[in-house]
N, C-alpha and C positions, 0 to 999 in steps of 0.2 A: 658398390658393385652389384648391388641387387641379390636378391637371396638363391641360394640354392637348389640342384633340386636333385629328385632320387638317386643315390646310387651310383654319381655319376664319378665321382671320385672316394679314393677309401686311404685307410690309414695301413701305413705298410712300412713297414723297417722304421718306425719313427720319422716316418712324413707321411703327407697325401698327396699320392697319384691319384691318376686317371685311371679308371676303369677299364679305359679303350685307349688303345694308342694311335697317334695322330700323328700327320708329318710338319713342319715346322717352316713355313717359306722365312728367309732371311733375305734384306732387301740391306746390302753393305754398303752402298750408296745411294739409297732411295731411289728417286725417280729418274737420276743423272743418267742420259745416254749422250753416244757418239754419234746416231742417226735421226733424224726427223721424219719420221714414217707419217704418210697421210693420215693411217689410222688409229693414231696411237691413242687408245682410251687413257694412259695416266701421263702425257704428255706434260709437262711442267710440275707434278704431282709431288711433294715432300721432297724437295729439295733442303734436304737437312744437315746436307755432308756424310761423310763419311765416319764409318761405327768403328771403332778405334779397338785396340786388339780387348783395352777394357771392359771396353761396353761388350766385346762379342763373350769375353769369356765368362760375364756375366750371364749373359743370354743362354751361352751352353750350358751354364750350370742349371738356369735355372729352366730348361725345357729336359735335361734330362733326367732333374728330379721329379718331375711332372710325371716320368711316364714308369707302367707296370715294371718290375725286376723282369729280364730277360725279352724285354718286348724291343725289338731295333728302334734304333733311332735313324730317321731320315728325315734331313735337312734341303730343303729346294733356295738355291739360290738363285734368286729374281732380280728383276730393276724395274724401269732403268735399264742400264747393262751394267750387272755385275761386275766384268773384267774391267771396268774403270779402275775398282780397286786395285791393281796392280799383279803381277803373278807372286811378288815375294808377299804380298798378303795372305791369299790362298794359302802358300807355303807354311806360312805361320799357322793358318788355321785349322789346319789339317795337321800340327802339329800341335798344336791345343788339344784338338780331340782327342786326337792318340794319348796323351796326357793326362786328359780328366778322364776318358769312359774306358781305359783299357781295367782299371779295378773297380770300375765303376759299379755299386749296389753289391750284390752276391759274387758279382767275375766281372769279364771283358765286353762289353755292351758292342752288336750289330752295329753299326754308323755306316749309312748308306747317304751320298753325297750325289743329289742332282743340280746339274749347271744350265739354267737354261739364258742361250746367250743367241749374239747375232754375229759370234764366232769371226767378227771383222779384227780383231785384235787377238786373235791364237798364234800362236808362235811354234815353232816345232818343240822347244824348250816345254811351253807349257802344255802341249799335248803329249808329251813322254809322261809330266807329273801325272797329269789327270789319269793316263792311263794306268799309272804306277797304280793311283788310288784309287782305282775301282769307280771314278766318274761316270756317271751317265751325262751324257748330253744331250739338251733339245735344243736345236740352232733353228732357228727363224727362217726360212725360205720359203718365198711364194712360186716356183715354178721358174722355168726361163728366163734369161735374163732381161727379154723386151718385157715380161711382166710381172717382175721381181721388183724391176728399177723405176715401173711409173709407181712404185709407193713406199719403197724403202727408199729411204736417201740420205747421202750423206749428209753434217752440217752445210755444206758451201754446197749444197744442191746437185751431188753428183750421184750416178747410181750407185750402188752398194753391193750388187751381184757380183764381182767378181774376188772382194774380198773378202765376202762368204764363201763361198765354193772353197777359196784358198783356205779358211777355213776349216772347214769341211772334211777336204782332200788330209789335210796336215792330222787330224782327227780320226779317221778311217784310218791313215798308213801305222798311226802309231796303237789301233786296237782299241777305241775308245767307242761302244756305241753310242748311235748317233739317230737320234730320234727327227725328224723333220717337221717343225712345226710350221702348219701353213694357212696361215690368215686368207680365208676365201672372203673376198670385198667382191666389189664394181671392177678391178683393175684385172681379175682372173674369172670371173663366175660363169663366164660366157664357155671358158677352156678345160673344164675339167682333162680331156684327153689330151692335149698340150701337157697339163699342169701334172698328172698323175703319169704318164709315162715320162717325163723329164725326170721324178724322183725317183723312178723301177733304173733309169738307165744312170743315174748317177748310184747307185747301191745303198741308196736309205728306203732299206727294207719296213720301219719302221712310223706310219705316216701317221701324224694326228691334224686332222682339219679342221681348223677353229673358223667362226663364223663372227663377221667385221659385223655384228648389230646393234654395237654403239661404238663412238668417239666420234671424230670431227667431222671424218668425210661423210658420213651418212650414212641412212638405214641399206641395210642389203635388203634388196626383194626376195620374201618368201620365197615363191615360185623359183626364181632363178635359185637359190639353194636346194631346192630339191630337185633342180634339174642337174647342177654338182652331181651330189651326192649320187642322184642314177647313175649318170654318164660314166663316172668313178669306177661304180658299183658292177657296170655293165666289162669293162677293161678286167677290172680284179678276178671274176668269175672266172674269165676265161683262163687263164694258167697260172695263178699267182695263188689262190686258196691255199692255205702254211708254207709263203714264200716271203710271201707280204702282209704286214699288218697292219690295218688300217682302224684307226680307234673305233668309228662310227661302225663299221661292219660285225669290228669282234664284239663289240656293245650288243647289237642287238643281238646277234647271236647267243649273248649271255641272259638278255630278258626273252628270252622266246624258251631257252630251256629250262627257265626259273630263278638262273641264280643274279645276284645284286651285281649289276653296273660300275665298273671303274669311272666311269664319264658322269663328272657331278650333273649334268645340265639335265642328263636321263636319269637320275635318280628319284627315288618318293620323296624324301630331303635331302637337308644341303649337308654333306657331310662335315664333320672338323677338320678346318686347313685354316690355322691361324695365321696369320701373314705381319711378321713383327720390322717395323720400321728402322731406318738407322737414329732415329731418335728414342727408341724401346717402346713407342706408342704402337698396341696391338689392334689388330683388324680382323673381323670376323673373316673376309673374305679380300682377295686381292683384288676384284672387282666393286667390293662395297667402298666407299668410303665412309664406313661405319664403325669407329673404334668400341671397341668389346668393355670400355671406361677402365682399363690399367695400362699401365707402365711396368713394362718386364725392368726397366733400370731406377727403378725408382719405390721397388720393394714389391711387387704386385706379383705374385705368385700364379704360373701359369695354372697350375693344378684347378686352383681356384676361378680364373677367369674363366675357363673352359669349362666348368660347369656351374656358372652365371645365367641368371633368366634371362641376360640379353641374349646370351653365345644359345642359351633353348631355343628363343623367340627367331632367333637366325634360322634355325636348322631348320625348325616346326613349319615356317613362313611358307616356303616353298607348298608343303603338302594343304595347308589349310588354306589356302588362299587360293587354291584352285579354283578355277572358275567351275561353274555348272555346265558351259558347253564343254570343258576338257574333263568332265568327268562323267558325260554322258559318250566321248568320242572314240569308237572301237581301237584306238590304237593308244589309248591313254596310259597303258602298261609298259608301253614302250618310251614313250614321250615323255609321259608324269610332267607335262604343261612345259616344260625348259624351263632356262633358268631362269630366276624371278629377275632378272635386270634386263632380259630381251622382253618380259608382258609391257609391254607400252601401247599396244590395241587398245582403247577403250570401246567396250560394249556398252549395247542401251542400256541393259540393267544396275550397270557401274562395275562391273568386275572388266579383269581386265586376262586376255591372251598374248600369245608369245607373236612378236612380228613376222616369224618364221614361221609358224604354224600351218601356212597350206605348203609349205617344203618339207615341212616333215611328215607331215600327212600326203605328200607325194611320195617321197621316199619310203615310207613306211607300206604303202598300201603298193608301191612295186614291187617291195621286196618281201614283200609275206610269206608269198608260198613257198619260195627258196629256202627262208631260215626257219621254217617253220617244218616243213618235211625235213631239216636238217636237224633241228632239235628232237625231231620224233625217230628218228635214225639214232639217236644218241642216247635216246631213253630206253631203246629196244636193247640197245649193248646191255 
């Protein structure tokens, strides 16, 4: 596993935790989905079957002895698409929990449950549970259904827009927030104002914009994602500031007054977000396919792998591997180079930047003065 390092775990009620607590992606069917999305970066990926109530309550034991007494536990579950699993799976699983972490260390442990899905398989049934259980959702939607449907699709190659929304709607009615995750590729980049007022008028208040800079269909142009992000940027100002929240805007808003980035790709490193397989093979990242060298079902103690020189060398990667032109580039506090799996630029000197990089140095150098006289309004309070 590689050896240790500072501090990063300690001994506590007769185990070792973590120092810091972390949230746990669980992938209950690997890589399996219902949809063929053009851009799917883990597209055929750990097709391993399905983690059986065994293997899961393995897994909960052993990530919530991983973590500090009274620190929440929160569980993201991914794919794939999740709800392959079935709803009476969930069911079970959430009845596990309740099980193992309600005396769980000194008392009853926080367990925070995110569902990030493509919401084509919710049922009203299963959007009453989720809501019972305090679910958050992120459901997959790219904007309208003409540009939703040239790149989600179903297996037999049909659009997938309108069983999300359904969805969606069944999700909303029963109380369950609903975050809107929205892959900006080639199929939207061109629409931000299409794509950001379609999500203001269906009521997902809540938008995060992820950027298509790898998988099949190809790279997104820089440029054109910072011309998104203005476009976006330019709608939002106008009457939605604490109506609507948009990841990339609250982001900077939080590096401009000082404080650390929810948005791992703007971070100085890569935070901890271990992403465990339905075969218990653990991954530094859901984007790496870099296993962290244990097996949660196979005796490998999270506590431990998370503070491994790989799971270091993960985190570290990001900030030292910066190149000299992103750490000469006035907006580098904002940016901190992206994430190290969009540097695919190779420069003359051998280092390498983000393919995104003049979009976010568009976007960034738009929005300056805006969040920047905002943060100094904030400072003055």
């Amino acid at each position: 596993m590689g050896k240790t390092f500072n501090l990063e775990y300690i001994f506590e009620d007769g185990r070792f935790v973590q120092s810091r607590p972390f949230s746990l992606m669980l992938k209950p069917v690997g890589g399996a989905c219902n949809l063929d999305c053009a851009y799917c970066y883990y597209k055929g990926g750990h097709l391993s079957g399905r983690m059986d109530m065994g293997r899961l309550e393995a897994v909960f034991e052993n990530y919530g002895s991983s973590q500090p007494s009274g620190a929440p536990l929160t569980f993201i579950w991914h794919g794939g698409e999740p709800l392959l699993a079935g709803e009476e799976y969930l069911r079970e699983a959430i009845r596990l929990q309740k099980t193992l972490f309600s005396g769980f260390g000194s008392g009853p442990r926080q367990v925070l449950n995110i569902l990030q899905t493509n919401a084509t398989a919710v049922t009203e049934s299963l959007a009453s549970f989720l809501a019972e259980n305090g679910f958050l959702c992120g459901v997959s939607v790219d904007g309208p259904e003409i540009l939703h449907d040239t790149s989600r699709k179903t297996l037999s190659g049909d659009g997938s827009w309108e069983r999300t929304m359904r969805g969606i709607r069944l999700l909303q009615d029963a109380g369950v927030q609903v975050n809107a995750m929205v892959a900006v590729g080639k199929h939207n980049v061109a629409y931000p104002a299409q794509v950001y007022g379609f999500l203001k008028d269906a009521g997902l208040g809540y938008i995060q914009f992820l950027p298509v800079a790898e998988g099949p269909s190809g790279w997104l142009e820089g440029e054109d994602w910072g011309d998104f992000l203005c476009g976006a940027f330019d709608l939002w100002k106008i009457s939605d500031i604490g109506k609507v929240f948009v990841n990339y805007f609250d982001n900077t808003l939080a590096l401009h007054v000082g404080m650390e980035p929810d948005l791992c790709v703007l971070a100085r490193t890569c935070p901890p977000c271990p992403s465990v397989e339905a075969d218990g093979a653990v991954y530094a990242c859901d984007h790496l396919s870099r296993p962290l060298g244990g097996n949660m079902l196979e005796g490998a103690r999270l506590a431990e792998i998370m503070s491994s020189s790989q799971e270091y060398s993960h985190e570290t990667e990001k900030y030292l591997s910066l190149s000299e032109k992103c750490r000469s580039c006035p907006y580098r506090r904002l940016c901190n180079g992206d994430c190290p799996v969009h540097r695919t630029v190779l420069l003359e000197n051998g280092e390498r930047i983000s393919s995104l990089c003049p979009g976010y140095r568009k976007y960034f150098a738009y929005t300056y003065d805006f969040f920047a006289e905002w943060a100094a309004s904030i400072s003055i309070r």
